[in-house]
PDB file with one MODEL, atoms N, CA, C and O in Angstrom:
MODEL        1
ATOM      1  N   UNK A   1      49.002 -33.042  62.829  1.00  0.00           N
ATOM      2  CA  UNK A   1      48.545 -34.155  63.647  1.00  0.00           C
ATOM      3  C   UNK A   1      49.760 -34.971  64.093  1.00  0.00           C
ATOM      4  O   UNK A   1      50.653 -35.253  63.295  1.00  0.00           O
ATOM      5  N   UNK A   2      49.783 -35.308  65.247  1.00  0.00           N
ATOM      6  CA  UNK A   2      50.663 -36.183  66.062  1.00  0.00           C
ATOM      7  C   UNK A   2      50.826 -37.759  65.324  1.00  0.00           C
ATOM      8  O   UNK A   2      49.863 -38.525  65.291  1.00  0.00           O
ATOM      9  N   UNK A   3      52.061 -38.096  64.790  1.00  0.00           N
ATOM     10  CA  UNK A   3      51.819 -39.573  64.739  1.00  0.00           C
ATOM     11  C   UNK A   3      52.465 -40.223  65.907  1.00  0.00           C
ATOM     12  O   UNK A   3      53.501 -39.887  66.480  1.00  0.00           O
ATOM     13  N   UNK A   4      51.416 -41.529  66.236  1.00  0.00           N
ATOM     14  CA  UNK A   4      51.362 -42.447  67.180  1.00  0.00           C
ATOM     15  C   UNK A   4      52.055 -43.208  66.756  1.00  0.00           C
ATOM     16  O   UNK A   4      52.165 -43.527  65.572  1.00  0.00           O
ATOM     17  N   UNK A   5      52.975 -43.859  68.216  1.00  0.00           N
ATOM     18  CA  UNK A   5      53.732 -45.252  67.777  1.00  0.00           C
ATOM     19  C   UNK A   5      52.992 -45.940  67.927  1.00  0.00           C
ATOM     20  O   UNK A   5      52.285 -45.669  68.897  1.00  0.00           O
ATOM     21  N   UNK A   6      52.685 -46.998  67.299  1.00  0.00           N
ATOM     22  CA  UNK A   6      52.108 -48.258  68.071  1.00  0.00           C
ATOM     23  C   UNK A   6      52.885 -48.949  68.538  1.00  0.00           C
ATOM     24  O   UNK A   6      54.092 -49.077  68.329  1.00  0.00           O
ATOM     25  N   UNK A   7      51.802 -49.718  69.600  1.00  0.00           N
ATOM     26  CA  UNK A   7      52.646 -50.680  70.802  1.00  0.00           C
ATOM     27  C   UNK A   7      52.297 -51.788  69.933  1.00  0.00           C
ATOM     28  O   UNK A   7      51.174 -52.032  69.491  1.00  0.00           O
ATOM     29  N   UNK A   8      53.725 -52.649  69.666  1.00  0.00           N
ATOM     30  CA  UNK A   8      53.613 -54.207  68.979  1.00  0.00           C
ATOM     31  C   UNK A   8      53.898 -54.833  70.263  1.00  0.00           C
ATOM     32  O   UNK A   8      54.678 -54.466  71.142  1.00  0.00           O
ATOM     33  N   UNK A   9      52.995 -56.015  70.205  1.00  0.00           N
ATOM     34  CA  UNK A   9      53.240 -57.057  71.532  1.00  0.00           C
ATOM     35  C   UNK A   9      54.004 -58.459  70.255  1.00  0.00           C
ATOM     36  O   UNK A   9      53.372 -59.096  69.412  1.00  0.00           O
ATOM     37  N   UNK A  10      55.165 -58.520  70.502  1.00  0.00           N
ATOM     38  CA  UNK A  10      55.837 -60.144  69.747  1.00  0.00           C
ATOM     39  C   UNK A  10      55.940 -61.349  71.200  1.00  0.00           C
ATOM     40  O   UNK A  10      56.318 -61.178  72.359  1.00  0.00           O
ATOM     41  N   UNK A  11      55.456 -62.463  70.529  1.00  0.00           N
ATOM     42  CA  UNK A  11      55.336 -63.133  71.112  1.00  0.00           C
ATOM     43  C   UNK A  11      56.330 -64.904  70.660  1.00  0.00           C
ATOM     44  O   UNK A  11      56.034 -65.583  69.678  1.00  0.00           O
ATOM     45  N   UNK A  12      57.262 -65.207  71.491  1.00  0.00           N
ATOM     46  CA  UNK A  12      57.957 -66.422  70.880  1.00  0.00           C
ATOM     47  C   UNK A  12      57.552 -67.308  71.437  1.00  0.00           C
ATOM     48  O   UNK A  12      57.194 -67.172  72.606  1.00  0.00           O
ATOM     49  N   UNK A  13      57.452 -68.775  70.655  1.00  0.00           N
ATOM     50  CA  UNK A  13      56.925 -69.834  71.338  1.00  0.00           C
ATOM     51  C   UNK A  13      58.552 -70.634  71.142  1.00  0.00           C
ATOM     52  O   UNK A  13      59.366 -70.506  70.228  1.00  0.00           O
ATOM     53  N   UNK A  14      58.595 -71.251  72.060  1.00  0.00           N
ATOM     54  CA  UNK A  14      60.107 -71.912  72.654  1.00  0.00           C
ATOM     55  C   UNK A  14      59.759 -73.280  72.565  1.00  0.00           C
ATOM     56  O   UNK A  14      58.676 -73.624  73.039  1.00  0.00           O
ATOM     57  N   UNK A  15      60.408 -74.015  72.101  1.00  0.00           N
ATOM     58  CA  UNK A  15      60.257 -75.583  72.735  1.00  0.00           C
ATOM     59  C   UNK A  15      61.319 -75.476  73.779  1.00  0.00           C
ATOM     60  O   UNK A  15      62.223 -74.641  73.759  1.00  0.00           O
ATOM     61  N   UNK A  16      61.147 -76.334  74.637  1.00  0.00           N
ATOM     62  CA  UNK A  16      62.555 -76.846  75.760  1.00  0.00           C
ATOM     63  C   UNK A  16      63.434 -77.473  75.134  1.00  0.00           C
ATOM     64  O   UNK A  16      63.312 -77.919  73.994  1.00  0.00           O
ATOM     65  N   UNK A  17      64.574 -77.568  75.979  1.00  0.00           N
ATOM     66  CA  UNK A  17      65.841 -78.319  75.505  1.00  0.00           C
ATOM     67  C   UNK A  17      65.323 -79.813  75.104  1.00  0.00           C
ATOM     68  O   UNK A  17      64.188 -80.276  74.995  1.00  0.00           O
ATOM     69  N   UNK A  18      66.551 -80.345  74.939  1.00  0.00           N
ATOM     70  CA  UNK A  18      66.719 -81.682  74.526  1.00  0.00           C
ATOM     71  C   UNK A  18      66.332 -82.617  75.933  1.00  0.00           C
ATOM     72  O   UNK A  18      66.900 -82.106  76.899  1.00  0.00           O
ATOM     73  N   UNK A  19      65.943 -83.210  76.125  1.00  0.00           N
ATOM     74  CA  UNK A  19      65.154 -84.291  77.250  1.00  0.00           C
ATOM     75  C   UNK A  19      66.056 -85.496  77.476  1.00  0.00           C
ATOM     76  O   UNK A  19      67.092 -85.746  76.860  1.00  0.00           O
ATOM     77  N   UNK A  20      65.525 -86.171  78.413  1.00  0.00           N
ATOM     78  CA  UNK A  20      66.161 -87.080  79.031  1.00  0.00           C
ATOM     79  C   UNK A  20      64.872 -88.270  78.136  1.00  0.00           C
ATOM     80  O   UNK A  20      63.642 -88.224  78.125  1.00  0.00           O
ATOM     81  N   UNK A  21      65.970 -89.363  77.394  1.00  0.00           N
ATOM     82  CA  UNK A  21      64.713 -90.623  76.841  1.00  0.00           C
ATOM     83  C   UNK A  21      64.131 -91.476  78.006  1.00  0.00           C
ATOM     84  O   UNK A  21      64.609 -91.754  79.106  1.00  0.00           O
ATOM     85  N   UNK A  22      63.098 -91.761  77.493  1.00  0.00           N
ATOM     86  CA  UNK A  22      62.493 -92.536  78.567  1.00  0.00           C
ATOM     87  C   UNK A  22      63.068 -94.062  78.992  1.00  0.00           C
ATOM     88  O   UNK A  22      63.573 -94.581  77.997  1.00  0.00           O
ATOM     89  N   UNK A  23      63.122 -94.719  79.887  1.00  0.00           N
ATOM     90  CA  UNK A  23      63.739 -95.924  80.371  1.00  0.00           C
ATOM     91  C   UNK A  23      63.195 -96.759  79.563  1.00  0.00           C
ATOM     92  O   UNK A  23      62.213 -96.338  78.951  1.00  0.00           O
ATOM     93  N   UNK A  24      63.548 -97.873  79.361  1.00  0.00           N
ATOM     94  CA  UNK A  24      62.886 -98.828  78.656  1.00  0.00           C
ATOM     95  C   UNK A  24      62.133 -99.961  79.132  1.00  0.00           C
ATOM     96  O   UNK A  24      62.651-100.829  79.834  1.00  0.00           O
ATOM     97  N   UNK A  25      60.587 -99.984  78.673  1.00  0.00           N
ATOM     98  CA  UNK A  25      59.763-100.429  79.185  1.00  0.00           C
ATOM     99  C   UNK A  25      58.832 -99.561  80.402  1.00  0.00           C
ATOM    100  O   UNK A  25      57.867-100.131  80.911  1.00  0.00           O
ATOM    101  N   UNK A  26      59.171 -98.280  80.778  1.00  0.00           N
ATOM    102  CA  UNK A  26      58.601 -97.394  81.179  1.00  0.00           C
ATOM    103  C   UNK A  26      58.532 -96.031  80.135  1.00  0.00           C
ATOM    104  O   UNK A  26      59.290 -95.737  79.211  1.00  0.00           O
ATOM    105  N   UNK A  27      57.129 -95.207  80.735  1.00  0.00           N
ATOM    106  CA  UNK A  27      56.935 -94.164  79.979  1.00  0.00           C
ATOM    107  C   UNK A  27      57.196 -92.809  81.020  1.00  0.00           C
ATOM    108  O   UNK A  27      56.496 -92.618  82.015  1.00  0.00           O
ATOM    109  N   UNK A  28      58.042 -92.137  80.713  1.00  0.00           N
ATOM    110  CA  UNK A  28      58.628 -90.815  81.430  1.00  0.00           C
ATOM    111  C   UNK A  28      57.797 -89.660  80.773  1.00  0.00           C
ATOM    112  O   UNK A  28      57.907 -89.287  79.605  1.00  0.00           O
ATOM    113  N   UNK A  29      56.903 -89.130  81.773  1.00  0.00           N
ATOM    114  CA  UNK A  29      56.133 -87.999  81.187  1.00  0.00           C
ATOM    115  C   UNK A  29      56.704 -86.912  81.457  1.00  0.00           C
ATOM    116  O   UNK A  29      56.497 -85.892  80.800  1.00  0.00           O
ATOM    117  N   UNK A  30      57.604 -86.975  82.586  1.00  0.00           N
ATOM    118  CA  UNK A  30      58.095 -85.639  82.816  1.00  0.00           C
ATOM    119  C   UNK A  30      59.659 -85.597  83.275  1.00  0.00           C
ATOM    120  O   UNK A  30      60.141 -85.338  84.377  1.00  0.00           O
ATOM    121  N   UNK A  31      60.416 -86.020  81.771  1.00  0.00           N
ATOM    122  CA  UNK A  31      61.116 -85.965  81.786  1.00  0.00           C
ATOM    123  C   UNK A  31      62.307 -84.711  81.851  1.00  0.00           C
ATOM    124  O   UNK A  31      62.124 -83.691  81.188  1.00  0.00           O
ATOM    125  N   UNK A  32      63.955 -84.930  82.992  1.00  0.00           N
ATOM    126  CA  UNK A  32      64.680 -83.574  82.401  1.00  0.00           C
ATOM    127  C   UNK A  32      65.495 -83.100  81.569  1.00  0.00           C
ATOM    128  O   UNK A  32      65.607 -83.748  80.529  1.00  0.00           O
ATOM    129  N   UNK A  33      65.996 -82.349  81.654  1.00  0.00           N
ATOM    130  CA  UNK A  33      66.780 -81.516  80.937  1.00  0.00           C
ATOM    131  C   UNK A  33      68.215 -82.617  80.551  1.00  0.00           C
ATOM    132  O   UNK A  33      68.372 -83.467  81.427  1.00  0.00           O
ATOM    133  N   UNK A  34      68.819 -82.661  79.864  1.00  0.00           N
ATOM    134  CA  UNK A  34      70.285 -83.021  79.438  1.00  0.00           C
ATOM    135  C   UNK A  34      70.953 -82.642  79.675  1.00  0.00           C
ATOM    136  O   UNK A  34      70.628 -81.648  80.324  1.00  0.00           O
ATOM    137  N   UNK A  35      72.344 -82.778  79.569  1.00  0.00           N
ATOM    138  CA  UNK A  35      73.242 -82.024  79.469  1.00  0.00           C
ATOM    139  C   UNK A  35      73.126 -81.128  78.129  1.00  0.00           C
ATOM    140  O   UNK A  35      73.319 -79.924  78.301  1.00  0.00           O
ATOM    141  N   UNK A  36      72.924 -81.429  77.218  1.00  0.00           N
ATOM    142  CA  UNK A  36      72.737 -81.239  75.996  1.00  0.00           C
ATOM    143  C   UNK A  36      71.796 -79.945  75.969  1.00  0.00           C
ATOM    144  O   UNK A  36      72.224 -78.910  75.456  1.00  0.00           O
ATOM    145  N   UNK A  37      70.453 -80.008  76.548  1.00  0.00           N
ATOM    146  CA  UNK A  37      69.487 -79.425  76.759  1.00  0.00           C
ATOM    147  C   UNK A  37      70.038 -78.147  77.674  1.00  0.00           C
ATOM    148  O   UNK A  37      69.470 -77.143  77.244  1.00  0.00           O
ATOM    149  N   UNK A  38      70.607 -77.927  78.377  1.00  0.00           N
ATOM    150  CA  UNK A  38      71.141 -77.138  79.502  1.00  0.00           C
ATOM    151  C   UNK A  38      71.775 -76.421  78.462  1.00  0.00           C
ATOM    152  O   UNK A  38      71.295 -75.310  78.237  1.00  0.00           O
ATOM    153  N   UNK A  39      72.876 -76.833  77.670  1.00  0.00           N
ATOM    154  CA  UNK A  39      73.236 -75.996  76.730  1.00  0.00           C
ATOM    155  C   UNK A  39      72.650 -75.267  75.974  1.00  0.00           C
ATOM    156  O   UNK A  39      72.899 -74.066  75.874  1.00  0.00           O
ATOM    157  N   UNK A  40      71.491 -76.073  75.104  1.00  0.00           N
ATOM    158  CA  UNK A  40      71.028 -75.246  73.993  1.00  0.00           C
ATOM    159  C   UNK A  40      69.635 -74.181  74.632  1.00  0.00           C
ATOM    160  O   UNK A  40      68.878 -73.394  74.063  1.00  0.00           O
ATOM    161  N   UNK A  41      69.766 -74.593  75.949  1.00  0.00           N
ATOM    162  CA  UNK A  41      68.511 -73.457  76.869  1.00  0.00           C
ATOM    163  C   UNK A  41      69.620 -72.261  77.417  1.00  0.00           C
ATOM    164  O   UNK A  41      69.253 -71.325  78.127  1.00  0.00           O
ATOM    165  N   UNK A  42      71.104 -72.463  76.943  1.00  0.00           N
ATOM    166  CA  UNK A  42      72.235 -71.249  77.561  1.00  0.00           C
ATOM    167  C   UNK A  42      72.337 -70.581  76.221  1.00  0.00           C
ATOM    168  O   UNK A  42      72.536 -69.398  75.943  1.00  0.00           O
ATOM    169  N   UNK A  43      72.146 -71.647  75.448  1.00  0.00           N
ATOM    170  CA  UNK A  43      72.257 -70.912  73.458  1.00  0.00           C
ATOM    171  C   UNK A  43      71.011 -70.200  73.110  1.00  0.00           C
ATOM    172  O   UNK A  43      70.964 -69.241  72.341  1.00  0.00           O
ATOM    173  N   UNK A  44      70.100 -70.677  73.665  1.00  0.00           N
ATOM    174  CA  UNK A  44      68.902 -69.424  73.383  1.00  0.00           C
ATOM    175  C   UNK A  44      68.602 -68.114  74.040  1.00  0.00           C
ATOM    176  O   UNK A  44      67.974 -67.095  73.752  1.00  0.00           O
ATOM    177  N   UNK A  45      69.421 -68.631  75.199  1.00  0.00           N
ATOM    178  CA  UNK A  45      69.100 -66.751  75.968  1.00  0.00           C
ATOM    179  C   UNK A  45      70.177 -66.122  75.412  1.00  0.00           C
ATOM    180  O   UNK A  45      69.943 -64.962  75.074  1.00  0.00           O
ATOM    181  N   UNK A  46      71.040 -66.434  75.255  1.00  0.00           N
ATOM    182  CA  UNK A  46      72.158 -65.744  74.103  1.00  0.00           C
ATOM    183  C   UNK A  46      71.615 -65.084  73.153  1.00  0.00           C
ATOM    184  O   UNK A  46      71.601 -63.873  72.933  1.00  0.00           O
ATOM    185  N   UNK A  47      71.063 -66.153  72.470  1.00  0.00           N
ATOM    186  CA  UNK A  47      70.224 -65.118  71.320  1.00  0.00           C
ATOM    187  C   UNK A  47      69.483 -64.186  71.368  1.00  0.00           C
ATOM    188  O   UNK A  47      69.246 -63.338  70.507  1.00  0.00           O
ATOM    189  N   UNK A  48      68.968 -64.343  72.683  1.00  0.00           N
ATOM    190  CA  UNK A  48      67.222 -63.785  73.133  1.00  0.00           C
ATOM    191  C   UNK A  48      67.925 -62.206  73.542  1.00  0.00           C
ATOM    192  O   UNK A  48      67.456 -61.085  73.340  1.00  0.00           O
ATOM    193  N   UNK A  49      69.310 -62.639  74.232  1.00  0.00           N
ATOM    194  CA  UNK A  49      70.036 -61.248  74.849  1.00  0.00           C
ATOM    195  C   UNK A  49      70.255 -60.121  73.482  1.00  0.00           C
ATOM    196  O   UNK A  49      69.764 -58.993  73.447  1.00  0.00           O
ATOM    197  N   UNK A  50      70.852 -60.553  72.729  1.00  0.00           N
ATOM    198  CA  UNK A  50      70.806 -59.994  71.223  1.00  0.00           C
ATOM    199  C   UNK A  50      69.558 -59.011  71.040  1.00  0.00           C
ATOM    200  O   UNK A  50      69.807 -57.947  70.473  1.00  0.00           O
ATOM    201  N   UNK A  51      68.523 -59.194  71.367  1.00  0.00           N
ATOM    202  CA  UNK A  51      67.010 -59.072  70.634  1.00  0.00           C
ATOM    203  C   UNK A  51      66.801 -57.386  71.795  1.00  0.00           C
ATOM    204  O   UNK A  51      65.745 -56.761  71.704  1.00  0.00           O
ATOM    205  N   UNK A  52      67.764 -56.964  72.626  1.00  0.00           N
ATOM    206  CA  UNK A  52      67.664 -55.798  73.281  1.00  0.00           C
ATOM    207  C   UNK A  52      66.596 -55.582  73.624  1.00  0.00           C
ATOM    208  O   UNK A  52      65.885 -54.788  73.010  1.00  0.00           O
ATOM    209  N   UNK A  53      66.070 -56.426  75.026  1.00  0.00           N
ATOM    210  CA  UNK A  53      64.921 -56.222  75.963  1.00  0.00           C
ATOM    211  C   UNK A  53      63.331 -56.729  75.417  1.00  0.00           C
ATOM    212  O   UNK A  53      62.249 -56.492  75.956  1.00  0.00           O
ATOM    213  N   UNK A  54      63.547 -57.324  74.453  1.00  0.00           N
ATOM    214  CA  UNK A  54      62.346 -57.667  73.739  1.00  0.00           C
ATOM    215  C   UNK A  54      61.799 -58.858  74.311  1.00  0.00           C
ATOM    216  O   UNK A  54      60.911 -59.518  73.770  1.00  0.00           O
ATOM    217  N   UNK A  55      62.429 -59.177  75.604  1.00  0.00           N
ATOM    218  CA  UNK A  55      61.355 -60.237  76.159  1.00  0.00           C
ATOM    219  C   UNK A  55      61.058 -59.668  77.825  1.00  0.00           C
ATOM    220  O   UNK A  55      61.913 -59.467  78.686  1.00  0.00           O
ATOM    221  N   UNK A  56      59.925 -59.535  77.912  1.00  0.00           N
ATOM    222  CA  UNK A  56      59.286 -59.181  79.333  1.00  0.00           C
ATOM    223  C   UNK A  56      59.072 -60.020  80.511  1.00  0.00           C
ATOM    224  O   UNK A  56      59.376 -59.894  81.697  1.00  0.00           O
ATOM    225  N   UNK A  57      58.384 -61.023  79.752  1.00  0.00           N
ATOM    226  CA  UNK A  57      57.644 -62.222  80.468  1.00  0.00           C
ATOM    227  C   UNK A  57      58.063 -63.457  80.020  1.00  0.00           C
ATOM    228  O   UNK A  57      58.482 -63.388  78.864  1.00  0.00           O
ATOM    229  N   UNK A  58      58.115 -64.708  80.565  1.00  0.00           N
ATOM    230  CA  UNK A  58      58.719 -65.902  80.407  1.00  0.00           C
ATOM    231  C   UNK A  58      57.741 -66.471  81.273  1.00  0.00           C
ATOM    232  O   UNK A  58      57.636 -66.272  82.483  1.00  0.00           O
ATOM    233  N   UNK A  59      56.901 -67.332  80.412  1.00  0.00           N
ATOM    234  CA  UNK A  59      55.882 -68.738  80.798  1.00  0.00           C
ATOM    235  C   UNK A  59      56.413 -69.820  80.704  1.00  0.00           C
ATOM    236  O   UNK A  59      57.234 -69.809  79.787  1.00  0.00           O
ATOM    237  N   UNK A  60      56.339 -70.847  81.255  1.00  0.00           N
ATOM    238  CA  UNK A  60      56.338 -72.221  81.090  1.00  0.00           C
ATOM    239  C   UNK A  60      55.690 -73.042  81.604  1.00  0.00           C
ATOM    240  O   UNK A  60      55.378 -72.619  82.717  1.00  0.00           O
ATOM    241  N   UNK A  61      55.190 -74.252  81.388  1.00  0.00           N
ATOM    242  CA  UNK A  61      54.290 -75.130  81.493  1.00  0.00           C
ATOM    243  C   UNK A  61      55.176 -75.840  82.819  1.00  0.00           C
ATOM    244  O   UNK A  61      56.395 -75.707  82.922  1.00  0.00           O
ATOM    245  N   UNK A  62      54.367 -76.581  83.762  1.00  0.00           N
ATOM    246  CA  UNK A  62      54.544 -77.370  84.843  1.00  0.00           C
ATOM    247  C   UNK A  62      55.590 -78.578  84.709  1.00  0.00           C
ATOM    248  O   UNK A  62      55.998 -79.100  85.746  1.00  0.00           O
ATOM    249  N   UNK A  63      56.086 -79.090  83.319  1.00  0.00           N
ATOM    250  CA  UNK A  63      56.572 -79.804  83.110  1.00  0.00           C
ATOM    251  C   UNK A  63      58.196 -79.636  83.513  1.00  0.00           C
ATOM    252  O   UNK A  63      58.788 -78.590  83.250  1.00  0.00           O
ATOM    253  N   UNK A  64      58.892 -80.827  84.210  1.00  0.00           N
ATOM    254  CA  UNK A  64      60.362 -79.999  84.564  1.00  0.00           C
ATOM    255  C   UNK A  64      61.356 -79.713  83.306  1.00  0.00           C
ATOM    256  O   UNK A  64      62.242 -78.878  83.486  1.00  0.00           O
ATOM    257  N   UNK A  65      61.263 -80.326  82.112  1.00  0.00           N
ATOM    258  CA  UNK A  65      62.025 -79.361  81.085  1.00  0.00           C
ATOM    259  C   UNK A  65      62.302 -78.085  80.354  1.00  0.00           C
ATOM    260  O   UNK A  65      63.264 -77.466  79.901  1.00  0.00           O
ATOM    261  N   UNK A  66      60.153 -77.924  80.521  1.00  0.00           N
ATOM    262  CA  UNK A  66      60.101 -76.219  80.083  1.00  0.00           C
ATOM    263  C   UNK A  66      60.500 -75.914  81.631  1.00  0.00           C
ATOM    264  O   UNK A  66      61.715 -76.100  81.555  1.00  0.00           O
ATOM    265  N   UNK A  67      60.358 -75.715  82.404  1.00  0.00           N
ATOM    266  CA  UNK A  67      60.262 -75.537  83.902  1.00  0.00           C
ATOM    267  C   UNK A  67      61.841 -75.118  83.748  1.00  0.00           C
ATOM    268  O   UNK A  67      62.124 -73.922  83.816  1.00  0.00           O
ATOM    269  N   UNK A  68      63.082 -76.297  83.498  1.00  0.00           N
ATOM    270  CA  UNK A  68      64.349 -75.755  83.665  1.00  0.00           C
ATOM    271  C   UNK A  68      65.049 -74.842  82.532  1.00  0.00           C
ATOM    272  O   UNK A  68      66.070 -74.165  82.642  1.00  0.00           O
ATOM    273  N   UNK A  69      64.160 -75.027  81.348  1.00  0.00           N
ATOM    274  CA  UNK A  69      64.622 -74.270  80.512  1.00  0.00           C
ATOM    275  C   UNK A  69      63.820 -72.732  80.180  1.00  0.00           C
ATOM    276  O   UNK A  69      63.996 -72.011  79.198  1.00  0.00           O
ATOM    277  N   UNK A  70      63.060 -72.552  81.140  1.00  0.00           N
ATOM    278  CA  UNK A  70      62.176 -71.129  81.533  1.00  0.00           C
ATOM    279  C   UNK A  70      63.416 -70.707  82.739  1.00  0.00           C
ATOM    280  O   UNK A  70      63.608 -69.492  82.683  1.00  0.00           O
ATOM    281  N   UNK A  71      63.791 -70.995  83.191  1.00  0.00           N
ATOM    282  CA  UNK A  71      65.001 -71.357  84.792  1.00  0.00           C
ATOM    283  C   UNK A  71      66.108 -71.073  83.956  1.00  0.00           C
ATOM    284  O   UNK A  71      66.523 -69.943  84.217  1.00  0.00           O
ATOM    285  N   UNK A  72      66.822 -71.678  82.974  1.00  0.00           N
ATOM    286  CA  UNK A  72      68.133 -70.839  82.594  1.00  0.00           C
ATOM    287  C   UNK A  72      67.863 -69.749  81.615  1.00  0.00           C
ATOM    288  O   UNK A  72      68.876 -69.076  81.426  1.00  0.00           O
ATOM    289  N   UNK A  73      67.064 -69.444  81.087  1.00  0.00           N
ATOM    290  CA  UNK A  73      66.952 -68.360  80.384  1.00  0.00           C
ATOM    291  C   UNK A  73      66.317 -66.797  80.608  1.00  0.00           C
ATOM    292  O   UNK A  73      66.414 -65.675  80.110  1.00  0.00           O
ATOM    293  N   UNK A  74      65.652 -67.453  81.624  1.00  0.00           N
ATOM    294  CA  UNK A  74      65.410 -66.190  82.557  1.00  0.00           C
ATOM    295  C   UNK A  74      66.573 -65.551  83.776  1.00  0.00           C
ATOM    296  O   UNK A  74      66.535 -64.422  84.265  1.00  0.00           O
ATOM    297  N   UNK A  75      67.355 -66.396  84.009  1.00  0.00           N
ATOM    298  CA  UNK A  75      68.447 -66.201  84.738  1.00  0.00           C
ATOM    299  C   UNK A  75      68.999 -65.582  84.025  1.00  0.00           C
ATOM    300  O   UNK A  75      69.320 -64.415  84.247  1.00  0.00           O
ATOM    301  N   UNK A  76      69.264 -66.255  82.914  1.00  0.00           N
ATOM    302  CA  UNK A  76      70.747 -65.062  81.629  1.00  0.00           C
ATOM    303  C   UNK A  76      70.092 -63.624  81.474  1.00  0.00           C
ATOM    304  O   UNK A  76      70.923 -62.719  81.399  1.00  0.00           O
ATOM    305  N   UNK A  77      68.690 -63.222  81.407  1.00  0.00           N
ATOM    306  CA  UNK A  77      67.986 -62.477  80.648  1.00  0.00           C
ATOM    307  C   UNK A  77      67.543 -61.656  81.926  1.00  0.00           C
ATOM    308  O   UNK A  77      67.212 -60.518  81.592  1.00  0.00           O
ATOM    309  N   UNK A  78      67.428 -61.890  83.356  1.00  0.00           N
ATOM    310  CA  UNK A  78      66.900 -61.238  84.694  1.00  0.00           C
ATOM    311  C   UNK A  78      65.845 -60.929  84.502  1.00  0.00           C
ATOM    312  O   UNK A  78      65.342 -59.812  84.620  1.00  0.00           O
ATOM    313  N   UNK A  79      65.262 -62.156  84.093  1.00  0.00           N
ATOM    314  CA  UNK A  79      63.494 -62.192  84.275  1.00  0.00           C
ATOM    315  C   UNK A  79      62.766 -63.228  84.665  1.00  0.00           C
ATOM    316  O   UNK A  79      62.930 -64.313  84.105  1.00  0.00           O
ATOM    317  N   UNK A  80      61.857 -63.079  85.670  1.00  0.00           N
ATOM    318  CA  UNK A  80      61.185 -64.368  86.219  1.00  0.00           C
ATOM    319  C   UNK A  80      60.199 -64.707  85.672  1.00  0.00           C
ATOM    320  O   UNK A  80      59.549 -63.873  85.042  1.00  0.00           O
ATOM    321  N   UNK A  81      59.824 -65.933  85.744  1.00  0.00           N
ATOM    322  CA  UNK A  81      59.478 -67.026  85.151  1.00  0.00           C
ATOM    323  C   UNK A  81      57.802 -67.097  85.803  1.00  0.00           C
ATOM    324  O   UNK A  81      57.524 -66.982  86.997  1.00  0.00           O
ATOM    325  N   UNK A  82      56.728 -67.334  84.579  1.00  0.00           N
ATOM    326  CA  UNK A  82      55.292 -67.765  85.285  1.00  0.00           C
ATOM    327  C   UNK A  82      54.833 -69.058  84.900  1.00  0.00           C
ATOM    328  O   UNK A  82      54.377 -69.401  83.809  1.00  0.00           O
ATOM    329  N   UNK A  83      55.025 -69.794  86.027  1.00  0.00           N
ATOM    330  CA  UNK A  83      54.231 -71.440  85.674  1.00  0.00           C
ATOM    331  C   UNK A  83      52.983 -71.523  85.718  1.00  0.00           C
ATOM    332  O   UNK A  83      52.475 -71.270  86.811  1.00  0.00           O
ATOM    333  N   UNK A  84      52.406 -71.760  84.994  1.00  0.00           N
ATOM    334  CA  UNK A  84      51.285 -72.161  84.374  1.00  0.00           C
ATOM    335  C   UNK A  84      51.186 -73.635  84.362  1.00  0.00           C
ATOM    336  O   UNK A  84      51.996 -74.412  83.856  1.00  0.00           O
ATOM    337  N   UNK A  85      49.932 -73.965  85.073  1.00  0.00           N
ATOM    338  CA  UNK A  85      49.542 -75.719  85.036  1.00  0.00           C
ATOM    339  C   UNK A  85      49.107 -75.954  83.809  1.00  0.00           C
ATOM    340  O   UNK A  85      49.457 -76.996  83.256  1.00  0.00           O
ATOM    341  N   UNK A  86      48.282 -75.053  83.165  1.00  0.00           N
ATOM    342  CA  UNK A  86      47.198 -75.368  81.700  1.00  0.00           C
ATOM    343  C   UNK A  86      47.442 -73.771  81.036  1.00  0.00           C
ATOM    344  O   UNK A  86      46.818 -72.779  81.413  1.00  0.00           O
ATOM    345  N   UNK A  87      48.506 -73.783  79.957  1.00  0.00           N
ATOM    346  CA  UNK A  87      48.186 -72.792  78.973  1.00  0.00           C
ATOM    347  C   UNK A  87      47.547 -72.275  78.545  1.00  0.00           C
ATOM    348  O   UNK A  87      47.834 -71.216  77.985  1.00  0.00           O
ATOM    349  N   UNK A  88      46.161 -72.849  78.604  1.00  0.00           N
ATOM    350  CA  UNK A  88      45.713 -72.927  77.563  1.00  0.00           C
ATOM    351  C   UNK A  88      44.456 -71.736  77.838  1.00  0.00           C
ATOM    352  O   UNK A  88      43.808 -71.062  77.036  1.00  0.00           O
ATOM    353  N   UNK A  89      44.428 -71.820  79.556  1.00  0.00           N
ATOM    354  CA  UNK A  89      43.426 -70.336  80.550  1.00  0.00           C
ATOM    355  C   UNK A  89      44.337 -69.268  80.738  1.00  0.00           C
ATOM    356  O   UNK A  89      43.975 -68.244  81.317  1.00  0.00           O
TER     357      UNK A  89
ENDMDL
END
């Protein structure tokens, strides 16, 4: 009898970089990226490059931090990016 590989689907959940704080006395819902953040979204596709093709697809939520940090890591990695308004459908 033939043994079958199975197909494993892995799935990573990412937070975004480091954010921009909100002004004071205002509330910033959609806040961006840092400098800081820009980096550690260049330090994770690094890693992600390591992991030899194990990422296909790259989601991110409407928000512009996942938004720029779905944007540099799909750039390092040559994979585009699906925005999603609500995750959650």
């Amino acid at each position: 009898m033939e043994h079958l590989q199975e197909n494993k689907t892995k799935v990573y959940f990412i937070r975004h970089g480091n954010a921009e704080p909100p002004i004071e006395g205002r509330i910033n819902k959609n806040p961006k990226l840092t400098s800081v953040g820009k980096k550690q979204a260049e330090s994770l596709a690094n890693e992600l490059l390591k992991l030899k093709n194990s990422v296909d697809k790259i989601y991110a939520s409407n928000l512009s931090r996942a938004l720029e940090t779905a944007k540099i890591v799909g750039k390092k990695l040559e994979k585009s990016r699906k925005q999603r308004k609500n995750l959650e459908n």
